[in-house]
NUBA-477286 format. One line per field, with one value per residue (C-alpha): residue number from 0; residue in one letter; x, y, z. Coordinates in Angstrom, 3 decimals. Layout:
! NUBA-477286
pos: NUM,...
code: A,...
east: X,...
north: Y,...
up: Z,...
! end
This chain:
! NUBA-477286
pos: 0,1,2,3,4,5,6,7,8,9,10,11,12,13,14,15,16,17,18,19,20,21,22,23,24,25,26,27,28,29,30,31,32,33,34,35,36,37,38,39,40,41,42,43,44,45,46,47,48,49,50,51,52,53,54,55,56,57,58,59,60,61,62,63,64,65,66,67,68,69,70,71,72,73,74,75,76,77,78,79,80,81,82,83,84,85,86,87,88,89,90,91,92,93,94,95,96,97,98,99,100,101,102,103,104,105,106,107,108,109,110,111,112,113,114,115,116,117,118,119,120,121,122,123,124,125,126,127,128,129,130,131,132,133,134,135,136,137,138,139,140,141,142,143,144,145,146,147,148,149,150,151,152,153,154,155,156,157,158,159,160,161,162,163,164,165,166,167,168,169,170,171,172,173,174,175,176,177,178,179,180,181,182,183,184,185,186,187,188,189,190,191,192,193,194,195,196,197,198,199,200,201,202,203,204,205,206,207,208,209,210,211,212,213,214,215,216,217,218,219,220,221,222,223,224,225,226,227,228,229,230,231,232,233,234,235,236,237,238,239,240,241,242,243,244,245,246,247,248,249,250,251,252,253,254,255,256,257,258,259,260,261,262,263,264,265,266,267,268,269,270,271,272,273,274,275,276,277,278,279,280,281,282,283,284,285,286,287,288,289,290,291,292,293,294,295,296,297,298,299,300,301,302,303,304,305,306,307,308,309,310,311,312,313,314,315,316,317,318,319,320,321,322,323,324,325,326,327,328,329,330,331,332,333,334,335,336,337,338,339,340,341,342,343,344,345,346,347,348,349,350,351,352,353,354,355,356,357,358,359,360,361,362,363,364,365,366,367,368,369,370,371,372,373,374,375,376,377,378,379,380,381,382,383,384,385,386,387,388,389,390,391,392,393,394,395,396,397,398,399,400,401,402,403,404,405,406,407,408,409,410,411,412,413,414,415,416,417,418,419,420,421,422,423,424,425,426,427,428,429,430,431
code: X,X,X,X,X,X,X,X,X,X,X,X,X,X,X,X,X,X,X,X,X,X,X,X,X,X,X,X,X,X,X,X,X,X,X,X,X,X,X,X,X,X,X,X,X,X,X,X,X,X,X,X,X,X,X,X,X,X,X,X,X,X,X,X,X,X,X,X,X,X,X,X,X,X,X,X,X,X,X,X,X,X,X,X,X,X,X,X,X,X,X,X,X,X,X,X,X,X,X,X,X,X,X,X,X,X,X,X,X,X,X,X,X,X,X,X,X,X,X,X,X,X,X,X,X,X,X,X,X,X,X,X,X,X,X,X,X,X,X,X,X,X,X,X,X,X,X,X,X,X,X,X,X,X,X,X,X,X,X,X,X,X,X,X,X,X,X,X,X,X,X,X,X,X,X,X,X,X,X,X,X,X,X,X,X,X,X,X,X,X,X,X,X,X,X,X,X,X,X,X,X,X,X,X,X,X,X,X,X,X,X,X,X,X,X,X,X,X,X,X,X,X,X,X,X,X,X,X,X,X,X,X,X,X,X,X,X,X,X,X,X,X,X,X,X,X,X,X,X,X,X,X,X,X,X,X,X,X,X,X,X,X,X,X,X,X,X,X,X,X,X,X,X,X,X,X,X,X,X,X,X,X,X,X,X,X,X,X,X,X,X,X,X,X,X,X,X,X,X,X,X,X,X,X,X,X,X,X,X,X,X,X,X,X,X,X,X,X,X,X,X,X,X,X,X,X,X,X,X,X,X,X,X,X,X,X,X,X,X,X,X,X,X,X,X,X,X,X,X,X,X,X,X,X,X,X,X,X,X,X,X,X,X,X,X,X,X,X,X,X,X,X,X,X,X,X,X,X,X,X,X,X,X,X,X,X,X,X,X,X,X,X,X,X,X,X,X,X,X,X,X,X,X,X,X,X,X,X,X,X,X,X,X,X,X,X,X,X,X,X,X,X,X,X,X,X,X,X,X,X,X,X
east: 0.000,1.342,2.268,0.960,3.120,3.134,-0.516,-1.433,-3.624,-8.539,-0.432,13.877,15.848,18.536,19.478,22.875,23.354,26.773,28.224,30.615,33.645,32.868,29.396,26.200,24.290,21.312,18.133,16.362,14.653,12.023,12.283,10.254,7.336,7.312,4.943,6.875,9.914,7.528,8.106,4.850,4.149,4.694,1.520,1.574,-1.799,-1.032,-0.891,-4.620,-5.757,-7.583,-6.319,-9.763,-9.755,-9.544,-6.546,-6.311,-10.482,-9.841,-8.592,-7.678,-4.808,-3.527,-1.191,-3.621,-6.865,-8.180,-7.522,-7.694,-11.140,-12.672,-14.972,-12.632,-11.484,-15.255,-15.633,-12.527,-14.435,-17.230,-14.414,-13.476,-16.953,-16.460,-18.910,-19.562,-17.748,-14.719,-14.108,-10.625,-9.376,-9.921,-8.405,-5.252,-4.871,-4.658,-0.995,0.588,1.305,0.165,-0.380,-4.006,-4.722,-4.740,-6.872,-9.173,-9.645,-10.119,-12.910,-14.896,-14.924,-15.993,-18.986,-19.767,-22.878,-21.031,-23.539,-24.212,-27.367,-27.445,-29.787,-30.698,-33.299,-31.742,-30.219,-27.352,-26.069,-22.650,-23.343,-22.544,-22.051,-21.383,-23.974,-21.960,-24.045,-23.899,-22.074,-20.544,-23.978,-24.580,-23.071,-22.449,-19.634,-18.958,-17.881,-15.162,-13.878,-13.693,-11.439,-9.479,-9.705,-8.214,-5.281,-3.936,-3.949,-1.585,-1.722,-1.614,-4.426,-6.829,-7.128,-8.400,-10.896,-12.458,-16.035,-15.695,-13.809,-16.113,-19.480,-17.401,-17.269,-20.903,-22.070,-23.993,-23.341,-22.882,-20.608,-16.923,-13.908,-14.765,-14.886,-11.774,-10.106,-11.051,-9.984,-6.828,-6.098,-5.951,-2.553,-1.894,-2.899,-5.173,-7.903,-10.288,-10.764,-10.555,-12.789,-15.199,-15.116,-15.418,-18.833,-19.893,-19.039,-20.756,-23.988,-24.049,-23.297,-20.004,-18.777,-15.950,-14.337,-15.037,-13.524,-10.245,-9.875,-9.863,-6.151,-5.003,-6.032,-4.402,-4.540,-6.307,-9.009,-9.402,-10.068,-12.735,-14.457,-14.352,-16.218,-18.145,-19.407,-19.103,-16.661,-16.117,-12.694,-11.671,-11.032,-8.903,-6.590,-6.367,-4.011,-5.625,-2.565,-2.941,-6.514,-7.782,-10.242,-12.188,-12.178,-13.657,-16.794,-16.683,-17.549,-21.291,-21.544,-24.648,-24.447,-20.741,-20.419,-20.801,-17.424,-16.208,-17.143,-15.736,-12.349,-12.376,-13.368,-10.791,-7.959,-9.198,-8.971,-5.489,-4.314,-5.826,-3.734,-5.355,-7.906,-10.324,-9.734,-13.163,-14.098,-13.490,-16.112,-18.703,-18.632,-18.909,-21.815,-23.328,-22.719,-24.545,-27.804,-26.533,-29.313,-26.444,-26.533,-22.737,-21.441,-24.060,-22.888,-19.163,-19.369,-21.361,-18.313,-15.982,-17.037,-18.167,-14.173,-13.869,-16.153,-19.544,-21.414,-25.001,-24.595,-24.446,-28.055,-30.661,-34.002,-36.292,-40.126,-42.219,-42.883,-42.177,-39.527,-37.722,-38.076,-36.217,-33.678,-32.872,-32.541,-30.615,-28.120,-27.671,-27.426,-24.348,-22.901,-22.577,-20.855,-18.622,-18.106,-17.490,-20.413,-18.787,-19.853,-23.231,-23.769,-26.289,-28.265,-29.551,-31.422,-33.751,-36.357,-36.668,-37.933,-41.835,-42.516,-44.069,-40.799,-40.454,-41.165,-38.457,-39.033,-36.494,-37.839,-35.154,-35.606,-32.851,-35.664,-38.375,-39.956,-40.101,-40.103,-37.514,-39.503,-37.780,-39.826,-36.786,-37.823,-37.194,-34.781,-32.912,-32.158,-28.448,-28.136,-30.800,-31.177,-29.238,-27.280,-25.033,-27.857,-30.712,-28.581,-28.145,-31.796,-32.587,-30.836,-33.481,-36.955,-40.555,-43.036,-41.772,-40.253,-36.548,-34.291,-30.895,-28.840,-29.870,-32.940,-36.058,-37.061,-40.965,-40.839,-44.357,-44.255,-46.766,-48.776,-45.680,-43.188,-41.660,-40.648,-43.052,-42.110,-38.984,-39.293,-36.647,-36.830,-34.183,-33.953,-34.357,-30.814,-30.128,-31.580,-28.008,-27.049,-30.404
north: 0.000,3.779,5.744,9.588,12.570,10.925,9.696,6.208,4.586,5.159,-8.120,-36.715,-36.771,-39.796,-41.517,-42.506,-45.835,-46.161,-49.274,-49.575,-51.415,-54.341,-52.995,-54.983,-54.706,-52.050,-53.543,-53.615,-50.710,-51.377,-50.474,-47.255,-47.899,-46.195,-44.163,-42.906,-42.010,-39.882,-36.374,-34.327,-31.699,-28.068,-26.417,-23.843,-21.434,-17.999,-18.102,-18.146,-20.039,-23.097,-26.338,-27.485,-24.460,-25.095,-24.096,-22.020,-20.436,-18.290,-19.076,-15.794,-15.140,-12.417,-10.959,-10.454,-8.954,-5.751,-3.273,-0.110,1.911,1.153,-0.821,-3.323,-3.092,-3.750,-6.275,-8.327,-7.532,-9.946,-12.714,-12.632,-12.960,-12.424,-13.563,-13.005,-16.498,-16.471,-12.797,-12.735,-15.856,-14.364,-11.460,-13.014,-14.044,-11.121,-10.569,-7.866,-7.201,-4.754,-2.266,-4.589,-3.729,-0.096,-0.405,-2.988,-0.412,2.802,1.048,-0.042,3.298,5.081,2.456,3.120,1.558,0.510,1.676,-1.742,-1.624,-3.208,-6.189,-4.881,-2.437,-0.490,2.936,2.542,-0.602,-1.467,-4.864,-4.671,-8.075,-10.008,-12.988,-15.598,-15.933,-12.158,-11.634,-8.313,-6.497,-6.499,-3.044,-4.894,-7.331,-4.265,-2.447,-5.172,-4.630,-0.795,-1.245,-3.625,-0.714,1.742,-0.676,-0.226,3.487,5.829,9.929,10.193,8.644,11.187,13.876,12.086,10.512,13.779,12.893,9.143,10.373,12.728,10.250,7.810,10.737,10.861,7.524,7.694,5.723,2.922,2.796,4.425,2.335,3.121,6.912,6.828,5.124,7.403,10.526,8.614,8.463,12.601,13.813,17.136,20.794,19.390,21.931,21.645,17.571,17.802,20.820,18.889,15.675,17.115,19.056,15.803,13.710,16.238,16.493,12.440,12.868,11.241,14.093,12.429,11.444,15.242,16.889,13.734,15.743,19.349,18.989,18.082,21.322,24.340,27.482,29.790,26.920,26.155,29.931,29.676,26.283,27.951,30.729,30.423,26.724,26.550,24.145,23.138,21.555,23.909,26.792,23.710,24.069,27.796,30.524,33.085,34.747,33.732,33.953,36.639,38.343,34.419,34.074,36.918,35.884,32.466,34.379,34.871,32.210,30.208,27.769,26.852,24.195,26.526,25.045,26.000,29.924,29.800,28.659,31.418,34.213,32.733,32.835,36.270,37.228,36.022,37.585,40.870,40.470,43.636,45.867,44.805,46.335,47.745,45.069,42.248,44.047,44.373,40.966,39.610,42.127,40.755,36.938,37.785,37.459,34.609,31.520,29.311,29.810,28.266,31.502,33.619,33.306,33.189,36.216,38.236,36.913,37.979,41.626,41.225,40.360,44.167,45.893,45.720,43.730,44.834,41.772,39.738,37.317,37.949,36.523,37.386,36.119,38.237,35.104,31.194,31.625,34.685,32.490,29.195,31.522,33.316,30.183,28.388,31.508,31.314,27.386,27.999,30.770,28.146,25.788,28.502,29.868,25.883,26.340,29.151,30.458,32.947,31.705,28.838,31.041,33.222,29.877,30.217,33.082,30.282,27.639,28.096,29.611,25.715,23.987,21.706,18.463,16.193,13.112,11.093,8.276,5.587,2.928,0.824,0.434,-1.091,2.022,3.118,6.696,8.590,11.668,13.738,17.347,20.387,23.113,26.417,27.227,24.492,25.039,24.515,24.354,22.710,19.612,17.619,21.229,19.870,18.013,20.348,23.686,21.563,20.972,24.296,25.392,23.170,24.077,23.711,25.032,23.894,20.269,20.876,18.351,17.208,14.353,11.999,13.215,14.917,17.133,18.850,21.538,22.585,26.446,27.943,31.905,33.806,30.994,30.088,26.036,23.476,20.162,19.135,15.885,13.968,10.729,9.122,9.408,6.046,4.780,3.877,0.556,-1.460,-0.236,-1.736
up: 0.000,-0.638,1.865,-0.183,2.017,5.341,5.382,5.502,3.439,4.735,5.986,2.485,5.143,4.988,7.820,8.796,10.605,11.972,13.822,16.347,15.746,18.031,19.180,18.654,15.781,15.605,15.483,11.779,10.615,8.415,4.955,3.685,1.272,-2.259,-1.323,1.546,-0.630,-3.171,-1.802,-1.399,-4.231,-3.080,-2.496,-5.085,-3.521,-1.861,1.793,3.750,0.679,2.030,0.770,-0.834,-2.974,-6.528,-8.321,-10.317,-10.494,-13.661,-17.774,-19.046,-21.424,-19.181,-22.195,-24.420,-23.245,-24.589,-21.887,-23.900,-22.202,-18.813,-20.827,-21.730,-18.058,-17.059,-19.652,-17.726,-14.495,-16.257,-16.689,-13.572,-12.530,-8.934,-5.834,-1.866,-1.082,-3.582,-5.003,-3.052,-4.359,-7.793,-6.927,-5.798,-9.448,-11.302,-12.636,-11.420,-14.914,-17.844,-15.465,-14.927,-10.624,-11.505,-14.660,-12.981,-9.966,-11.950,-14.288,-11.041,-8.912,-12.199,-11.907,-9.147,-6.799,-3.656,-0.855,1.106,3.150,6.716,6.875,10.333,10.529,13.282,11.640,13.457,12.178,11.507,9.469,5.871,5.509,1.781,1.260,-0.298,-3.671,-4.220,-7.460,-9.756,-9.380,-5.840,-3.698,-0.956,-3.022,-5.098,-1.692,-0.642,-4.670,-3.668,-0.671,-3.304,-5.534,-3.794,-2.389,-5.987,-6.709,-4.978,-4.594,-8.525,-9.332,-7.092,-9.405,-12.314,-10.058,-8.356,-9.083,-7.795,-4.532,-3.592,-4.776,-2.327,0.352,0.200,1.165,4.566,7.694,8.760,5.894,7.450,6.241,2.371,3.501,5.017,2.854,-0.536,2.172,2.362,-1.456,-1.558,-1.115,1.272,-0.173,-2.757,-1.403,-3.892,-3.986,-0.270,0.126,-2.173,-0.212,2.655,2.052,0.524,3.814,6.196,4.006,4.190,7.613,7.957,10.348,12.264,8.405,7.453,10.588,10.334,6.625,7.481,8.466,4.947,4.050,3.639,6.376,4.511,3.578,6.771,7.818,4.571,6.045,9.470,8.978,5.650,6.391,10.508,11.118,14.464,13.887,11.635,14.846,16.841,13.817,13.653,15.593,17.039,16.146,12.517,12.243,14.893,12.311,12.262,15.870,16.232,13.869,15.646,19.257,18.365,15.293,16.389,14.082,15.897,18.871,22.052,23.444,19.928,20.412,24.006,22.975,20.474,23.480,25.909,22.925,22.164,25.614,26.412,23.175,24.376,27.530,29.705,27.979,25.728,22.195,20.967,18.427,21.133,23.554,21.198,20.538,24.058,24.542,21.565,22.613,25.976,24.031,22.847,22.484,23.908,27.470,28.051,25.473,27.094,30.334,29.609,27.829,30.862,33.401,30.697,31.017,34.594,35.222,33.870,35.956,33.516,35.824,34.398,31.872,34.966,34.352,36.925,37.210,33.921,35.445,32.762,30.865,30.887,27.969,30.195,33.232,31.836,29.664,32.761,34.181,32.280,31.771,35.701,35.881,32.946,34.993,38.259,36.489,35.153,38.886,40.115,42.235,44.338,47.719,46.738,43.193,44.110,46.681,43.409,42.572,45.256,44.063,41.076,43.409,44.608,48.240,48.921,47.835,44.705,44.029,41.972,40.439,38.632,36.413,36.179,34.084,35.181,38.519,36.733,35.914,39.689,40.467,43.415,44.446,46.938,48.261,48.442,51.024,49.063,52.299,51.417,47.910,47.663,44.253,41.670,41.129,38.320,37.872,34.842,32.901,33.444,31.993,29.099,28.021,28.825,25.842,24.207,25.517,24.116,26.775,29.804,28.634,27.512,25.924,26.130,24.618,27.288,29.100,29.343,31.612,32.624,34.778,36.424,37.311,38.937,38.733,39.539,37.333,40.015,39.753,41.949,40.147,38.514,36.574,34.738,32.140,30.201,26.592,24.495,23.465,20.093,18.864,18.826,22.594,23.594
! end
């Protein structure tokens, strides 16, 4: 396999009888039988080829076939007449000769149709399994001949096959190793392949393939995919130094990871080193109205650090939606202060003069419910702090959503909280 610019590429003997002078005589030996003294044949199959295969499985005059357009190529492809249970035996017989690997591979990625679908139903499943009857027309045989495929093409060959690289980038999960291996063909700086794949992979959905490319691109691509497309990954490749006019952009990009905009403040910050230049201000004050509570809040202790404590959050009751924003804003900012001495105290007015009921459904208790009653005197922080500032990012009403739970919050009149109820979210079908 190449190795393109430092990226691998998406394993009879005679015996002597001597006597003593004097000693006594060995005992008889019996004589061998004929068929003893016929030495075996040499098994003439590759390694890993089981004995019982038959030898050799194709009749082609190697020198002589037409190999002049992919069509002859595909026409060969018919000859060797591949199937699920014996398509790498055949394989192992093509001569390395006439250039024929290469022109076999090229002809079959131009053909395309290699997306295998998982028997299972589940939409996360990882089987793409090769029934042993399938032959040259099924995807799921032709996507074991792709992986062949691209085993025989190095760097060189990328460029004339933009189109089949990027169709290859495009096939959805669970499909990954056919992904990563047409990523792997691309050598470094080819920006435009690469940019192309890489759209194609994140439309399919094949993010962590996408994201494993950006670095194979160059710096002011990645500046282009960071803040013309919203790349997460993009920013963890960037200097601010390099690139302060991006990270600037990335501080109240929505579309952006919210752990993606706070790395950008904090690098902005540090690179500020004492006052805040005017441009960096008016971004924090404009990522305090920021729908993501986490950049919300880290902006407002940003400028709070520098004496504008007005963009401190405070309890917003006028409606539900002000209620659980200014909740949730508050919830971010006591992770941010590590639950220091006064933060959780502000969570009080939230809580109802009666106290608040909390129920946790747990479904690894046979559907039992804990309920526990919190005396608003006694609110020392709220309940499930970490998971509940999450899904309150995420609200409809009063049920907001996180990656892993659900949670219903009861308010009453005045919006203050009187029930806090929490349910797991249904795990994919193949964790079940």
């Amino acid at each position: 396999m190449t190795i393109a610019n430092g990226r691998p590429r998406a394993a009879g003997v005679a015996a002597l009888l001597l006597l003593g002078c004097g000693a006594a005589a060995a005992p008889r030996v019996p004589s061998p039988t004929a068929a003893a003294l016929v030495a075996p044949a040499p098994d003439a199959r590759p390694p890993g080829v089981p004995s019982s295969a038959p030898s050799p499985l194709l009749h082609i005059d190697w020198a002589h076939v037409p190999l002049n357009t992919d069509a002859d190529a595909l026409a060969l492809w018919s000859q060797i007449a591949p199937t699920g249970e014996d398509w790498s035996l055949r394989l192992r017989e093509v001569p390395n000769e006439r250039d024929l690997p290469r022109r076999l591979a090229i002809a079959l990625l131009r053909a395309g149709n290699f997306q295998c679908r998982p028997a299972s139903t589940c939409p996360d499943s990882v089987g793409l399994d090769v029934e042993p009857a399938a032959t040259l027309d099924d995807p799921c045989l032709r996507r074991e001949l792709a992986l062949w495929a691209l085993e025989q093409l190095d760097d060189t060959d990328a460029d004339a096959l933009h189109p089949e690289l990027v169709a290859l980038a495009s096939l959805p999960p669970p499909e990954e190793e056919l992904v990563a291996e047409a990523f792997n063909l691309v050598p470094l700086d080819h920006d435009a392949l690469l940019l192309d794949m890489i759209h194609a992979a994140r439309g399919a959905g094949q993010l962590e393939e996408a994201d494993a490319a950006v670095k194979w691109l160059s710096a002011s691509k990645r500046i282009e995919l960071a803040t013309k497309d919203h790349v997460d990954v993009a920013y963890e490749l960037l200097s601010v130094d390099d690139a302060r006019d991006a990270f600037l952009v990335a501080v109240t990009d929505a579309k952006l990871q919210a752990r993606t905009s706070v790395h950008a403040m904090e690098a902005l910050l540090e690179l500020a080193d004492g006052a805040l230049p005017a441009d960096l201000r008016r971004a924090l004050a404009g990522a305090t109205r920021d729908p993501r509570c986490e950049v919300a809040a880290e902006a407002s202790a940003a400028l709070a650090d520098r004496g504008e404590r007005r963009y401190l959050p405070r309890r917003n009751a006028s409606t539900v939606a002000t209620t659980l924003r200014s909740l949730c804003l508050m919830a971010r900012a006591a992770e941010l202060a590590n639950a220091a001495p006064g933060v959780d105290s502000q969570f009080r007015p939230f809580i109802n003069a009666a106290g608040v009921a909390i129920f946790d459904h747990d479904e690894d208790r046979d559907g039992e419910v804990a309920a526990d009653h919190l005396a608003r005197a006694d609110v020392v922080t709220l309940p499930f702090l970490s998971e509940l500032a999450e899904a309150l990012e995420h609200c409809e009403g009063t049920t907001c959503t996180s990656d892993e739970y659900v949670f219903k919050l009861t308010l009453a009149p005045d919006r203050t909280i009187t029930r806090i109820e929490r349910t797991g979210r249904a795990r994919p079908c193949n964790e079940l």
